[in-house]
C-alpha positions as CSV (number, residue, x, y, z in Angstrom):
1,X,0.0,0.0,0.0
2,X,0.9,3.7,-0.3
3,X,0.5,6.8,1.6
4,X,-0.4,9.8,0.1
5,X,0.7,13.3,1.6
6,X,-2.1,13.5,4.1
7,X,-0.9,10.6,5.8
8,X,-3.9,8.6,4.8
9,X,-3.7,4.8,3.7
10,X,-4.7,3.4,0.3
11,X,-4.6,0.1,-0.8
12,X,-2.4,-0.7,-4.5
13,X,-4.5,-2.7,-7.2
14,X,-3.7,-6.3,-6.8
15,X,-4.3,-7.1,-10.3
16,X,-2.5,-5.6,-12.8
17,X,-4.8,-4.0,-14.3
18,X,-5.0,-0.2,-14.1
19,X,-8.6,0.5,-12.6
20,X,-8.9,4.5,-13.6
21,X,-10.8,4.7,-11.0
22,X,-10.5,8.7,-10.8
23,X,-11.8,10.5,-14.3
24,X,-8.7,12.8,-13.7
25,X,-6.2,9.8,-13.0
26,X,-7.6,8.6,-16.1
27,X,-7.0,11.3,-18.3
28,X,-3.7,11.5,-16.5
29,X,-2.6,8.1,-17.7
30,X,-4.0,8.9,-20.7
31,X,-1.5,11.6,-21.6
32,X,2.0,10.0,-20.5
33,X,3.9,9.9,-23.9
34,X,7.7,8.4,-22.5
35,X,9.3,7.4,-20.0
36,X,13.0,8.8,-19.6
37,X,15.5,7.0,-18.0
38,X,18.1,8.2,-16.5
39,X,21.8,6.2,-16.9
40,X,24.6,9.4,-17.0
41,X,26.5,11.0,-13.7
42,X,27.9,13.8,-13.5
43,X,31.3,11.7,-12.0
44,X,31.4,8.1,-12.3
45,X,31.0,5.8,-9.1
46,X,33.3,3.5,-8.0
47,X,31.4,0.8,-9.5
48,X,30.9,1.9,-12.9
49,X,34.9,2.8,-12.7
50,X,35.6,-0.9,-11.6
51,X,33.2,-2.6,-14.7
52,X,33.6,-0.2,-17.0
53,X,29.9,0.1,-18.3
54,X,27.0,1.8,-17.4
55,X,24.2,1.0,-14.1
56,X,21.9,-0.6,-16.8
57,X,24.5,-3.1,-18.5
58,X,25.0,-5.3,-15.5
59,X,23.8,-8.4,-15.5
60,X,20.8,-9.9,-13.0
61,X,20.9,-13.3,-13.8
62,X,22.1,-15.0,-17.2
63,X,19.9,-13.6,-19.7
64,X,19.2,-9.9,-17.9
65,X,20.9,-6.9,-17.3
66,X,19.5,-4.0,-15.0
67,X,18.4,-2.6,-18.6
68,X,16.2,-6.1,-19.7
69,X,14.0,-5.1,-16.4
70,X,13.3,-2.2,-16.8
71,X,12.0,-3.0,-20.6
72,X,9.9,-5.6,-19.2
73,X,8.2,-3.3,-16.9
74,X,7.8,-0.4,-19.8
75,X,6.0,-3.5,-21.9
76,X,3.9,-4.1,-18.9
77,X,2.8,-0.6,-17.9
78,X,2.1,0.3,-22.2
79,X,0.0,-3.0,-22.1
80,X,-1.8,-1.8,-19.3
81,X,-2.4,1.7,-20.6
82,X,-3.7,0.0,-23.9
83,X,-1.0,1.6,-25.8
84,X,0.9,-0.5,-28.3
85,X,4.4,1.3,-27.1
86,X,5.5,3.3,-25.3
87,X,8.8,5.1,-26.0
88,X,11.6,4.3,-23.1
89,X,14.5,6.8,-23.8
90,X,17.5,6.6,-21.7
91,X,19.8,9.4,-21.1
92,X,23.5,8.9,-20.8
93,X,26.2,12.2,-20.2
94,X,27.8,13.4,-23.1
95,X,31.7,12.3,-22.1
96,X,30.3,8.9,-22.2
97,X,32.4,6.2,-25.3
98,X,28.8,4.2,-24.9
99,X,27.5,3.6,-28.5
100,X,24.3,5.0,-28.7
101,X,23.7,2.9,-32.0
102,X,24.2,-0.5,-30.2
103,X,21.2,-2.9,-30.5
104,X,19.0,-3.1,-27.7
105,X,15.4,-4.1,-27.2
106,X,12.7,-2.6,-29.5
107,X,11.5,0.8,-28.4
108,X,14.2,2.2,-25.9
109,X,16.1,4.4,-27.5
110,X,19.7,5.4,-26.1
111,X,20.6,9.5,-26.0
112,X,23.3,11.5,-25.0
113,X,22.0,14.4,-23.0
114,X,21.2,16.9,-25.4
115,X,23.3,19.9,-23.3
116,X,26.7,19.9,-21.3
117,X,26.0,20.7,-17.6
118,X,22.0,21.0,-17.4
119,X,21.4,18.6,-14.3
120,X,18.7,17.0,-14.0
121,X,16.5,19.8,-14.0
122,X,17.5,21.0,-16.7
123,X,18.0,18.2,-19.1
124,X,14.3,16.9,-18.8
125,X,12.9,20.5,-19.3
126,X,15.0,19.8,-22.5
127,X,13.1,16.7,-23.4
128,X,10.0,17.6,-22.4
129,X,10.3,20.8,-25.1
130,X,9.0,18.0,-27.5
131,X,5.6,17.6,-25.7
132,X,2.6,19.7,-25.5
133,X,2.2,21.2,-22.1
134,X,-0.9,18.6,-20.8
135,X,1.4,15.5,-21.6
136,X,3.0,13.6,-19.0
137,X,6.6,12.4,-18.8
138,X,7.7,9.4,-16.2
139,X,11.6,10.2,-15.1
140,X,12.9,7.6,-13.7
141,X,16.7,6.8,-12.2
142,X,17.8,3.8,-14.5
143,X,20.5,2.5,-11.7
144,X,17.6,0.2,-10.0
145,X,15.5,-2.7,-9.7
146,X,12.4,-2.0,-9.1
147,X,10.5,-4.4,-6.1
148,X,7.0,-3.1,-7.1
149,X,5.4,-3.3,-10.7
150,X,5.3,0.1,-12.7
151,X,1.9,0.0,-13.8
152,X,0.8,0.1,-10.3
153,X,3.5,2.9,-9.2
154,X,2.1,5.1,-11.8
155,X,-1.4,4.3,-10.8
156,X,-0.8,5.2,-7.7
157,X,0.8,9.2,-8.8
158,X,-1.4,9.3,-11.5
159,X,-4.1,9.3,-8.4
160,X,-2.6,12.4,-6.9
161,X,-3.8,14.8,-9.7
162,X,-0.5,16.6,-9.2
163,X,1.6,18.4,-12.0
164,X,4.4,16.5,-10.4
165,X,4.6,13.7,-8.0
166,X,7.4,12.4,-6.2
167,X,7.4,8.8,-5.6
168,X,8.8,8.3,-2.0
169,X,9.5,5.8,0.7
170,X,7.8,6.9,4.2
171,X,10.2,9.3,5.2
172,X,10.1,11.4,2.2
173,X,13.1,10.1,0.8
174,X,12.2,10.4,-3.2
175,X,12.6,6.3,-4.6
176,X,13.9,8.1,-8.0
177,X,10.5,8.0,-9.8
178,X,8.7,11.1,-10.9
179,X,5.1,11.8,-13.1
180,X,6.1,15.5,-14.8
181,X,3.1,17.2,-16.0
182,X,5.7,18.8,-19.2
183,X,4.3,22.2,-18.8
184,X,5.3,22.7,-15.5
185,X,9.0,22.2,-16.7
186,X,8.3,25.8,-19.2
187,X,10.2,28.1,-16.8
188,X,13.3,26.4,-16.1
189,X,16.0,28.1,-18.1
190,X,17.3,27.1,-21.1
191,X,21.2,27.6,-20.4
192,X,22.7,26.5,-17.4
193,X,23.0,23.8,-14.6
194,X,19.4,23.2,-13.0
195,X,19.2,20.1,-10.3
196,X,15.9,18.8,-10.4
197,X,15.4,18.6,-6.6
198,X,17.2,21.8,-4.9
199,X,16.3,23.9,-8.1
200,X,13.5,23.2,-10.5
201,X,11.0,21.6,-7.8
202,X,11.0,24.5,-5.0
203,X,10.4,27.2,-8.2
204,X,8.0,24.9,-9.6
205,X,6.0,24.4,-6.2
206,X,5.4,28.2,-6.3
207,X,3.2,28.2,-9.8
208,X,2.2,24.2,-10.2
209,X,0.9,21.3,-7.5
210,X,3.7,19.3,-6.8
211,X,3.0,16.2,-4.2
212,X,4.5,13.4,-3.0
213,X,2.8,9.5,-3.2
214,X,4.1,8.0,-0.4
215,X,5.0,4.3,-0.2
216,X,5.6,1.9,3.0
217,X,7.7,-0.4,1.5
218,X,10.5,0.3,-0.6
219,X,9.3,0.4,-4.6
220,X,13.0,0.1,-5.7
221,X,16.4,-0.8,-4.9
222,X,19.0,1.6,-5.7
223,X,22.2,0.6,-7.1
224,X,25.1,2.8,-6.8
225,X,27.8,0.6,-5.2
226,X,29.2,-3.0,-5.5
227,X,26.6,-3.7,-2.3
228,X,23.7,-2.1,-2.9
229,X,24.6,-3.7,-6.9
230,X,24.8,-7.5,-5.6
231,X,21.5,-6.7,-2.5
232,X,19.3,-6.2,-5.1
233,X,20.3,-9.2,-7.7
234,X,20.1,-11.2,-4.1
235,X,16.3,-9.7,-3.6
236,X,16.1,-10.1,-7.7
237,X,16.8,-14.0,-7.0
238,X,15.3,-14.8,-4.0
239,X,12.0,-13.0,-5.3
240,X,12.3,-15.0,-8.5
241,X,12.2,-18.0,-6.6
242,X,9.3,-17.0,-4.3
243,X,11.0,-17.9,-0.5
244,X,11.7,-13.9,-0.3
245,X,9.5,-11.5,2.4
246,X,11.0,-8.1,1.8
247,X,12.4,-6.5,4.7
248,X,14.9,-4.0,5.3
249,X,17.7,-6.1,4.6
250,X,18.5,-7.7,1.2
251,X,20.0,-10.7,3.2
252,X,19.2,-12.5,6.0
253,X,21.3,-15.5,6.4
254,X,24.5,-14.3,4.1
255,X,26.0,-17.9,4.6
256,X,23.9,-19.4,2.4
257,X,24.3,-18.6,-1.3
258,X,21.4,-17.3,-3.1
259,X,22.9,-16.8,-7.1
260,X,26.2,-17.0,-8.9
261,X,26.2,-15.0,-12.4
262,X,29.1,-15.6,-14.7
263,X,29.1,-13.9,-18.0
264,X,30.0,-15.2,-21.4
265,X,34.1,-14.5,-21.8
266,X,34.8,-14.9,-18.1
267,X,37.3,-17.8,-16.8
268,X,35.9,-19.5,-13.8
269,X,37.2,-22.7,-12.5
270,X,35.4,-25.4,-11.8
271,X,36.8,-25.9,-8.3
272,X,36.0,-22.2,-7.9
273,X,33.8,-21.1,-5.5
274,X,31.2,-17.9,-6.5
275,X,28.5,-17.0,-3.3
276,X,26.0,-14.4,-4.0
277,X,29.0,-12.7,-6.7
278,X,29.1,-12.1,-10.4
279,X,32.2,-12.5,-12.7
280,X,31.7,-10.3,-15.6
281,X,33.4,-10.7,-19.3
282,X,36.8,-11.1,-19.3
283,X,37.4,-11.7,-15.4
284,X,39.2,-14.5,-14.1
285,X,38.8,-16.7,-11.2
286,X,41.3,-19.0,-10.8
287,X,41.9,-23.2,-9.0
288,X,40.0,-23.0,-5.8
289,X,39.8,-19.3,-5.1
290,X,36.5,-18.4,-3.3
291,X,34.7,-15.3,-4.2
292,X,32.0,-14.0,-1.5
293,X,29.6,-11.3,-2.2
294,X,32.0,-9.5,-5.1
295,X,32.2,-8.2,-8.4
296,X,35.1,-9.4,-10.8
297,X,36.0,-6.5,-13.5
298,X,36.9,-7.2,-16.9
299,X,40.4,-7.7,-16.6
300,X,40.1,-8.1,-12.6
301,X,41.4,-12.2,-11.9
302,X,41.2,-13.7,-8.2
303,X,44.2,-16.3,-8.0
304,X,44.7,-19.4,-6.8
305,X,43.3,-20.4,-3.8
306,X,42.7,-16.4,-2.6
307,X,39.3,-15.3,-0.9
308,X,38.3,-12.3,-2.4
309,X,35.4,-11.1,-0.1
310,X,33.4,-8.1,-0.1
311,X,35.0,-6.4,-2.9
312,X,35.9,-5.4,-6.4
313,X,38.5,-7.7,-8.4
314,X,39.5,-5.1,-11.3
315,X,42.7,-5.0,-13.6
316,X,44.8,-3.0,-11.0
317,X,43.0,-4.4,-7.8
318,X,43.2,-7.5,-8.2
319,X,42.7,-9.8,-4.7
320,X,42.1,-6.8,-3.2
321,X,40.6,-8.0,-0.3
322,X,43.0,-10.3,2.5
323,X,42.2,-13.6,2.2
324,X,39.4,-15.0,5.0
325,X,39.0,-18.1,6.4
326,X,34.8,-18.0,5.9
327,X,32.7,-19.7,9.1
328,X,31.1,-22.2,6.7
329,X,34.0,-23.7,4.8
330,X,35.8,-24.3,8.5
């Protein structure tokens, strides 16, 4: 369920179905035209450093990155609106080398942000300069996994009649989902570095009804970091296999291993050992080495015998962690 801003309780749809309950919901839905996703930074975490691609390119299991889910949910939430698409365009920064020609699912398209510098303010007032002023825009942070399906978050700020609404956990902490009404983004100036959340919002609040939709549970996991990265594939996996309750911990009983992902091009032993940790292209890990709750790089290699726990194994890191003697192989 959700909270709205009066502190008031509302149960989600448990179909999937949107209901359009509201005639002003309704015509909201009606009028949301993309959904931008957000991939670029302004500096590169340490994770992206250590993998060398983007949020979005890393893997959740076998078949899926980050990327794959999110296209699933954009299928699911046009289906539910009765559209027969609904453009997914995902923004990357301009000093990005990422291909913006490189195949990917039908429908997302992949852009460089159109100016140098705008923030996040002021790169969606860009985009939304190519929509009339009563069509909606969903902005969305692309670096997460969402643990709630999109048709029913957008449902649920649809329902707030707002020209923007914040999706947030029940502190007010935004989850990185947004419903922009585009004319509310007019005034936001065309040159220059706007953040969407110390800038744009309090300016907008003074002409336009901005709320918040408030939810209980998280709607999303976040991923920023080599942990909050491998806490949401764990919640991915364990959800997947349905023996997951969500609570505030990814992990409950880190001893026993939940997923293993090893990419095409990586070098993995078979006397290896991988625990809730993923080996990306090009990676090595070597004769009995033992790799808990990391990320391999590339060119990162975990030699023979070593323990890499907790870390990131990149081209010059390699076995950066001491080796451990873990509870469960004594």
């Amino acid at each position: 369920m959700y909270l709205d801003s009066d502190k008031q309780k509302h149960e989600i749809p448990k179909g999937p179905t949107i209901s359009r309950g509201s005639t002003n919901a309704a015509q909201n839905l009606g009028q949301i035209r993309a959904v931008v996703l957000l991939a670029g930074s302004v500096r590169a975490t340490t994770l992206r450093k250590a993998t060398d691609r983007f949020i979005m390119d890393l893997p959740v299991n076998a078949q899926k990155t980050v990327l794959d889910c999110w296209h699933e949910q954009l299928d699911d939430l046009a289906f539910e609106l009765g559209l027969d698409h609904l453009p997914a365009r995902v923004m990357i920064d301009r000093s990005s080398n990422t291909n913006t020609d490189r195949p990917t699912q039908s429908r997302v398209q992949i852009e460089q942000d159109p100016g140098e510098f705008r923030g996040t303010g002021g790169l969606i007032s860009d985009v939304a300069k190519e929509y009339a002023d009563d069509e909606y825009i969903i902005l969305a942070n692309a670096a997460q996994l969402l643990l709630t399906p999109l048709p029913r978050l957008v449902e649920a700020m649809a329902e707030k009649h707002a020209d923007v609404t914040l999706l947030c956990d029940k502190d007010y902490r935004p989850s990185g989902i947004t419903l922009i009404r585009c004319g509310a983004l007019r005034d936001i100036p065309n040159v220059g570095f706007v953040d969407l959340n110390e800038q744009a919002l309090p300016a907008i609040a003074k002409k336009h009804c901005v709320k918040a939709c408030r939810y209980e549970q998280p709607a999303s996991m976040s991923i920023r970091s080599r942990q909050n990265y491998l806490d949401a594939v764990k919640t991915y996996h364990q959800r997947a296999n349905n023996h997951c309750q969500l609570t505030d911990h990814a992990s409950d009983e880190d001893w026993k291993p939940t997923f293993s992902i090893i990419e095409p091009g990586a070098k993995v032993d078979p006397s290896a050992v991988i625990h809730d940790s993923v080996v990306l292209a090009g990676g090595q890990v070597q004769a009995n080495a033992v790799l808990v709750r990391s990320v391999v790089g590339p060119q990162g290699r975990v030699s023979n015998g070593k323990s890499a726990v907790e870390c990131i194994a990149t081209a010059h890191h390699n076995n950066n962690a001491q080796p451990r003697e873990l509870p469960w192989r004594a």
